[in-house]
C-alpha positions in Angstrom: 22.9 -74.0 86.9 20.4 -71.5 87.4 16.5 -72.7 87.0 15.3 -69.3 85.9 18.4 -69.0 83.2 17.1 -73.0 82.1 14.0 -71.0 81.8 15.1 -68.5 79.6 16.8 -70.5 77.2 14.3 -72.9 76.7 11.7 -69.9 76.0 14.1 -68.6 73.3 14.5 -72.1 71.8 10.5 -71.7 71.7 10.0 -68.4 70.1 13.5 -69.4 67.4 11.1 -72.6 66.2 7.5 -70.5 66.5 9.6 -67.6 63.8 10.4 -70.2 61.8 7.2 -72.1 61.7 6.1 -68.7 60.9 8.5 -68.5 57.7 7.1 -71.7 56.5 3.6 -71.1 56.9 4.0 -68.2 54.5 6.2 -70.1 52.1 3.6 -73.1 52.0 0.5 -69.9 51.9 2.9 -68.4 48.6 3.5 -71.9 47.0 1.9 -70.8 44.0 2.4 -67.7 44.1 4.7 -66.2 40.7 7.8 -64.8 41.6 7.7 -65.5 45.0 11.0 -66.1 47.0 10.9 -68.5 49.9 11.8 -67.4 53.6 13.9 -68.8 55.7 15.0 -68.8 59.5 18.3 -69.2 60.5 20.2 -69.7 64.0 22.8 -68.5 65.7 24.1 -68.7 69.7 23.7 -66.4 72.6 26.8 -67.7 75.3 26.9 -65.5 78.2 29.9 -66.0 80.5 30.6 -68.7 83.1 32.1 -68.9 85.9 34.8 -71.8 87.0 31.6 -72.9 89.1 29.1 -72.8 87.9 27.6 -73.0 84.0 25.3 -69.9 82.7 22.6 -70.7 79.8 22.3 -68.6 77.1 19.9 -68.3 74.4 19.2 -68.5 70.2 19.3 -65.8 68.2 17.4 -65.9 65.0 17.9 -64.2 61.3 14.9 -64.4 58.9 16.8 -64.5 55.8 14.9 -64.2 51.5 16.1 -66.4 49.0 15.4 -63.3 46.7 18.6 -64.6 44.4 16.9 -67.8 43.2 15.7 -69.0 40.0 12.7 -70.2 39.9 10.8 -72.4 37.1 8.8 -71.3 34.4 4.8 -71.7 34.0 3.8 -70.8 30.1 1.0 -68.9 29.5 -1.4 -67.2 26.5 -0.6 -63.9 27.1 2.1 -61.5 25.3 2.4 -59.3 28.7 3.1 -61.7 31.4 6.6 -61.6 31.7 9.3 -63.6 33.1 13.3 -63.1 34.3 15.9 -65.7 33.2 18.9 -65.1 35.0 19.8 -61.5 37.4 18.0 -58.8 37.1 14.2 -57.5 38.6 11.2 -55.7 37.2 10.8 -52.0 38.2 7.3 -51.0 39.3 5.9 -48.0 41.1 2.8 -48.3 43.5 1.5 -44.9 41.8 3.3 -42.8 44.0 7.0 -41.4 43.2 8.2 -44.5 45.1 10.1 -47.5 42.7 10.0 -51.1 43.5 11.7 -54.2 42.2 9.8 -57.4 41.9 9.7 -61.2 39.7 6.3 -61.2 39.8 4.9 -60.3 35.8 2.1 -61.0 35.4 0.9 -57.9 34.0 -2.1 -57.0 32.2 -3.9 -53.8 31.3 -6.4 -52.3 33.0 -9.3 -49.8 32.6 -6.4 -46.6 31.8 -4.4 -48.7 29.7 -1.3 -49.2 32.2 0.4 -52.4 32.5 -0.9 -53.8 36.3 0.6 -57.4 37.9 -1.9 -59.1 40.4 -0.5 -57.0 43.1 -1.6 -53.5 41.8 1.6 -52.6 40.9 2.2 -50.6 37.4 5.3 -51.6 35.5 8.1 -49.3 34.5 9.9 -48.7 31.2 11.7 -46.3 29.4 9.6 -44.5 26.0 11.5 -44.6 22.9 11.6 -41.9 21.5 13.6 -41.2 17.8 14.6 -45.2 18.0 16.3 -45.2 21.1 16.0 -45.3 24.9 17.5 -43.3 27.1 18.7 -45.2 30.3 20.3 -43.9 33.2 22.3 -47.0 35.0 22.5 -45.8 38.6 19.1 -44.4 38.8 15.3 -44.0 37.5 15.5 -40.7 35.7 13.6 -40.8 32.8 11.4 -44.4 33.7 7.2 -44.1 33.4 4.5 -46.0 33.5 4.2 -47.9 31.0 1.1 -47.3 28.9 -0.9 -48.8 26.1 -3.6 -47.3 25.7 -2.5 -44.3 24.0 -1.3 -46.2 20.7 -3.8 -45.3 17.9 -3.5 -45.5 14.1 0.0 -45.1 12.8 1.5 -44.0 9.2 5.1 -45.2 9.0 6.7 -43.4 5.8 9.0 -45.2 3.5 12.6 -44.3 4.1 14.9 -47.5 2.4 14.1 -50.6 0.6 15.7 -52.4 -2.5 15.2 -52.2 -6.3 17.6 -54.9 -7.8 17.2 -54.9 -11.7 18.7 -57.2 -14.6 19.0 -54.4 -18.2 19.6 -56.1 -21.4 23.2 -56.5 -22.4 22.4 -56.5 -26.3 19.3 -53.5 -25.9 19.9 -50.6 -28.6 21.4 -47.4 -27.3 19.3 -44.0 -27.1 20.2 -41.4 -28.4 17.0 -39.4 -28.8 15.8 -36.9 -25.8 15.5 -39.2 -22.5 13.0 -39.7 -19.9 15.5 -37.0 -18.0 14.6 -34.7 -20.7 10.4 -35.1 -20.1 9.3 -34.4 -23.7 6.3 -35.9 -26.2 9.7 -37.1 -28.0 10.8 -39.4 -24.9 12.1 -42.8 -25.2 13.6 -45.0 -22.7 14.3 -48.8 -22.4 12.5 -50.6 -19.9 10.1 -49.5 -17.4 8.9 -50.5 -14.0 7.2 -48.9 -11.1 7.3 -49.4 -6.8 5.1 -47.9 -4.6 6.1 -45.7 -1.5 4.3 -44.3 1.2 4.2 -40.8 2.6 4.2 -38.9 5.7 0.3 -39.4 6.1 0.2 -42.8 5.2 -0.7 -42.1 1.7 0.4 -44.7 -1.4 3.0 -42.4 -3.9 3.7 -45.0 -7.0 7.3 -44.0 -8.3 7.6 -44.7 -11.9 10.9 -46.1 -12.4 12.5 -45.8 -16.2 15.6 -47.2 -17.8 17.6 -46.1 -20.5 20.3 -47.3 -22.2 22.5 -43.8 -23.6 26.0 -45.5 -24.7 27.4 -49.4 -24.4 27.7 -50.6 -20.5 25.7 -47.2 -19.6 22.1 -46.5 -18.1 20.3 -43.3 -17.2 17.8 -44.1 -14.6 14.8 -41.5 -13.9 12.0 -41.9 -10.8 8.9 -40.0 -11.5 5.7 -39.4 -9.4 3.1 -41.7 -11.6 0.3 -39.1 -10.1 1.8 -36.4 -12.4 1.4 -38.8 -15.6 0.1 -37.3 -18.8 -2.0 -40.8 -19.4 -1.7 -44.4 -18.8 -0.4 -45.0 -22.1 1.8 -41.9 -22.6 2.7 -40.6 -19.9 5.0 -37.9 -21.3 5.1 -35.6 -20.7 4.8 -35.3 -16.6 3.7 -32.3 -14.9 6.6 -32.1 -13.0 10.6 -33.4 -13.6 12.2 -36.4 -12.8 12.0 -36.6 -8.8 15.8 -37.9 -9.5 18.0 -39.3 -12.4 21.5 -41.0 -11.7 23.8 -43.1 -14.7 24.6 -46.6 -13.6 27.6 -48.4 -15.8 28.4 -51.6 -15.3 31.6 -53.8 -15.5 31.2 -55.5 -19.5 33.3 -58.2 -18.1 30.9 -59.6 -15.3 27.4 -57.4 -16.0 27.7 -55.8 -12.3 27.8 -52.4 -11.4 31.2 -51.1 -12.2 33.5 -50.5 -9.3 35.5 -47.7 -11.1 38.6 -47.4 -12.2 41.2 -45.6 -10.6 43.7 -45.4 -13.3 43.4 -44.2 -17.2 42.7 -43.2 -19.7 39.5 -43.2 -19.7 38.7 -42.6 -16.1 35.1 -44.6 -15.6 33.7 -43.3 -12.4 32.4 -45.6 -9.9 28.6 -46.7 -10.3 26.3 -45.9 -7.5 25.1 -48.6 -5.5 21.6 -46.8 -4.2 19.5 -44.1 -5.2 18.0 -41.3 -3.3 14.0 -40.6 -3.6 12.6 -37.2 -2.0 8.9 -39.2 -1.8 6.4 -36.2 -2.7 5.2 -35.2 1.4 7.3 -38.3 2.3 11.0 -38.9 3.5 13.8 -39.2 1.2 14.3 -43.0 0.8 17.1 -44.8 0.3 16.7 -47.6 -2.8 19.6 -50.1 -2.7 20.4 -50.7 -6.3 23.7 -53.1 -5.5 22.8 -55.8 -7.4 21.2 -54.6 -10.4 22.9 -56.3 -13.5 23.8 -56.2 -17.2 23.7 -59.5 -18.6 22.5 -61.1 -21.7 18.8 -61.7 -21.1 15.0 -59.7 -21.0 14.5 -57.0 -18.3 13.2 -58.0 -15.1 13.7 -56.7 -11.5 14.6 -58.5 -8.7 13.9 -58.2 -5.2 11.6 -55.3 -4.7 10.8 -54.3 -1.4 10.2 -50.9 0.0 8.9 -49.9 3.5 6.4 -47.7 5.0 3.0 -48.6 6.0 -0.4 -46.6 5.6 -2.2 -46.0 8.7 -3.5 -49.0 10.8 -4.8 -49.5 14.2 -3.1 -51.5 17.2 -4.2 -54.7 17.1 -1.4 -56.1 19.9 1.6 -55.8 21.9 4.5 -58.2 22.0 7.9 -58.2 23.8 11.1 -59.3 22.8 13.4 -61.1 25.0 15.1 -57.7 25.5 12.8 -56.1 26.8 11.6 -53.9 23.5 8.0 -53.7 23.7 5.8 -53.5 19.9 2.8 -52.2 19.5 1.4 -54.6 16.7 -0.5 -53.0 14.0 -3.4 -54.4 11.7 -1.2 -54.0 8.7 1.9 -56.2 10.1 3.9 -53.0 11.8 5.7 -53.5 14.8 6.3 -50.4 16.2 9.0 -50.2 19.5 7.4 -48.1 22.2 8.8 -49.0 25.2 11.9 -50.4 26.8 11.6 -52.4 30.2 14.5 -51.8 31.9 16.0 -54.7 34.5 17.5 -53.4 38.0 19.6 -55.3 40.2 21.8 -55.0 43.4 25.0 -55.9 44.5 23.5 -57.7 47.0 19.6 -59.5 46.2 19.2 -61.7 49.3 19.3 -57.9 51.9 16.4 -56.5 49.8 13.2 -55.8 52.0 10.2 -57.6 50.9 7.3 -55.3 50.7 3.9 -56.2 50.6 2.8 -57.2 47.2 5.5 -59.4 46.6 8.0 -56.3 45.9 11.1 -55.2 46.9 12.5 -52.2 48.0 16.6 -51.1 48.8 18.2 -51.6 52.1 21.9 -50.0 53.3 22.8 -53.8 53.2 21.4 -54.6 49.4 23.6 -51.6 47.9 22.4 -49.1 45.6 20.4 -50.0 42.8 22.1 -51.0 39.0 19.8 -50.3 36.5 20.2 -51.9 32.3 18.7 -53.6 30.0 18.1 -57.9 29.4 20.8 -59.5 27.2 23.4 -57.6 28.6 26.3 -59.3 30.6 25.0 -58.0 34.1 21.1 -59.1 33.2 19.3 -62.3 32.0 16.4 -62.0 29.0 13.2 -61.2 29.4 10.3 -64.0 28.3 6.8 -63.1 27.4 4.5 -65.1 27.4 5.8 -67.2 30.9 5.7 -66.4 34.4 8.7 -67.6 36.8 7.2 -70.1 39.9 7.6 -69.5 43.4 10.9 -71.2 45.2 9.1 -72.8 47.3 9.2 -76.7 47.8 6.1 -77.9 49.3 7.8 -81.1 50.2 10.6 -79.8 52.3 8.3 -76.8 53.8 6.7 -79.8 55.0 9.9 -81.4 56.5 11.2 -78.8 57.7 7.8 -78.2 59.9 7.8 -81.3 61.7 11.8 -80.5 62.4 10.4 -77.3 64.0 7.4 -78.7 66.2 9.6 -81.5 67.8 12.3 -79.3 68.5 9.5 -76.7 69.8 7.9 -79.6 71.7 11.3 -80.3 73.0 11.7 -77.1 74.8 8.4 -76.6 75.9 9.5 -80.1 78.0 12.6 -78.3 79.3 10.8 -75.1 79.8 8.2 -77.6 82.0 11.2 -79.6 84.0 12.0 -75.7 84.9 8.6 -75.3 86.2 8.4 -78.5 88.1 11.8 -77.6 89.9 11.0 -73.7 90.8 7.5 -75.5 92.4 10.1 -77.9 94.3 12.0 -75.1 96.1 8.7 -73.1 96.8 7.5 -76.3 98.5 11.1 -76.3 100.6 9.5 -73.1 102.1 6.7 -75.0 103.3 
């Protein structure tokens, strides 16, 4: 056996338990650090070849390897923007510069320009919505930015749908006198109500909605802009038309709105089951009149809601488990802003940590898959919690005392080595 090969071996065996006392000092340093993925070393042999003879040490070769793929536990916290990963799938976060990252650690808050920061500096990615939607591209970051709040400022959301269910009296007289359709002094309807839209600047618009009953099972229904009332207490004529009239007729047999018939004679048309309002400077909004009935009792409507907001500032942000970010407003809006994006890769263990507690691609982690949480590929997002480190303090612990015996143990064979190269020096003597 060669003394200088003994040697050798024993010095690898040294510097294979000093690399991985080196992984688990920085696992215990990151034991509480969120979204931090443990280290590890791992071994593997060095043989060199033998002769019949005589017997050639070789050495250890060691791998750091990242336990990037685990799943770590969940610490809860108070605010709406820390953000946690159940299940596959990475932020995406840019150090400012045009390069892209991947990283578990979300604990991001806002900071003096209204960007979204984690601990590390890092500014997190998502995708603006723009027209309701988000447009994703799923093998690259085209189209990602840094996502910003600060920009959010008082917001108008115009009506566009909402519901005006009404019962009309079965046994009410028919009209057959001019009709609010007809906007005369001479007017008469049946019943009147009014709702209250809101336009493209956030302004109120109250719709005055009449009903009138113009033959048996039959109802003429006319919206008017209240601002254009001649009076409170007659407001015929109106300055203007009708913004829209429509018949309803409805089934005598069961007081709905009648399906129509598609045989005859007579040929009754099918009822409409919604009504179109162009708002005065507002959207046209759709008003779902499906179950409005005819039955034997006073008028009263049922279930009237509308949407639209006037203008409110942002009081807050929320996600949902998606990844949709809201900008809350003071009058109960959510508006969706941004979509964060989750990124993965065929393989998560070959990324290369970065510093920061970020990731970037490697030729052996694949190229990057980019979609959204919920999907099959991805877990969910969840606000409010922040995902642990991986690391066990208990075994870190073990698993140094493994490494200094075993390091103490070659640094005795690496000594024996020494004490029998002095021996054959001495021989000289």
């Amino acid at each position: 056996m060669s003394i200088s090969g003994m040697m050798r071996t024993s010095a690898s065996g040294m510097a294979a338990q000093s690399a991985r006392l080196g992984t688990v000092s920085d696992n215990i340093a990151n034991a509480s650090t969120h979204g931090y993925k443990r280290a590890f070393t791992e071994f593997s042999t060095v043989v060199l070849e033998s002769g019949n003879g005589a017997y050639v040490p070789g050495s250890v070769d060691t791998t750091i390897r990242y336990g990037i793929s685990q799943q770590g536990g969940f610490d809860y916290t108070t605010s709406k923007t820390d953000l946690a990963v159940s299940g596959n799938g990475f932020f995406l976060v840019s150090d400012g510069s045009d390069a892209t990252y991947l990283t578990r650690a979300g604990s991001f808050v806002k900071d003096s320009e209204g960007f979204l920061v984690n601990a590390a500096g890092f500014k997190l990615l998502g995708y603006p919505i723009i027209n309701g939607s988000a447009a994703a591209a799923s093998n690259g970051t085209a189209g990602l930015a840094e996502v910003n709040i600060a920009t959010m400022s008082l917001e108008a959301t115009p009506s566009t749908n909402g519901t005006f269910h009404a019962n009309l009296p079965e046994d009410a007289t028919a009209i057959t006198g001019d009709t609010p359709a007809d906007n005369l002094n001479s007017t008469t309807y049946t019943a009147k109500s009014s709702m209250t839209a809101v336009d493209n600047v956030g302004r109120e618009v109250t719709l005055d909605v009449y009903y009138t009953k113009t033959a048996t099972n039959t109802w003429e229904v006319s919206v008017f802009n209240a601002a254009g009332a001649n009076s409170s207490t007659d407001p015929f004529p109106y300055s203007s038309g009708a913004l829209v009239t429509t018949t309803l007729t409805f089934d005598p047999s069961t007081g709905k709105l009648h399906p129509g018939d598609p045989v005859g004679p007579p040929v009754i048309p099918a009822s409409p089951t919604s009504i179109t309002i162009p708002v005065p400077n507002g959207q046209a909004v759709d008003i779902d009149v499906s179950q409005s009935t005819e039955l034997a009792e006073d008028f009263q409507v049922l279930a009237p809601t509308i949407n639209g907001n006037k203008p409110s500032a942002v009081e807050g942000q929320e996600f949902d488990k998606t990844g949709v970010l809201y900008a809350v407003y003071g009058n109960g809006a959510r508006i969706p802003i941004f979509q964060i994006p989750l990124a993965t890769v065929p393989s998560p263990d070959n990324l290369t940590p970065q510093p920061g507690n970020v990731y970037s691609i490697s030729a052996d982690s694949g190229n990057l898959q980019i979609g959204f949480a919920g999907s099959s590929l991805f877990g969910e997002i969840r606000s409010s919690q922040l995902e642990k480190s991986t690391v066990d303090t208990a075994n870190e612990l073990t698993t140094m005392i493994e490494s200094q015996f075993a390091f103490t143990a070659n640094s005795k064979v690496f000594q024996t080595g020494g004490e029998l190269m002095e021996v054959l020096v001495n021989l000289k003597r």
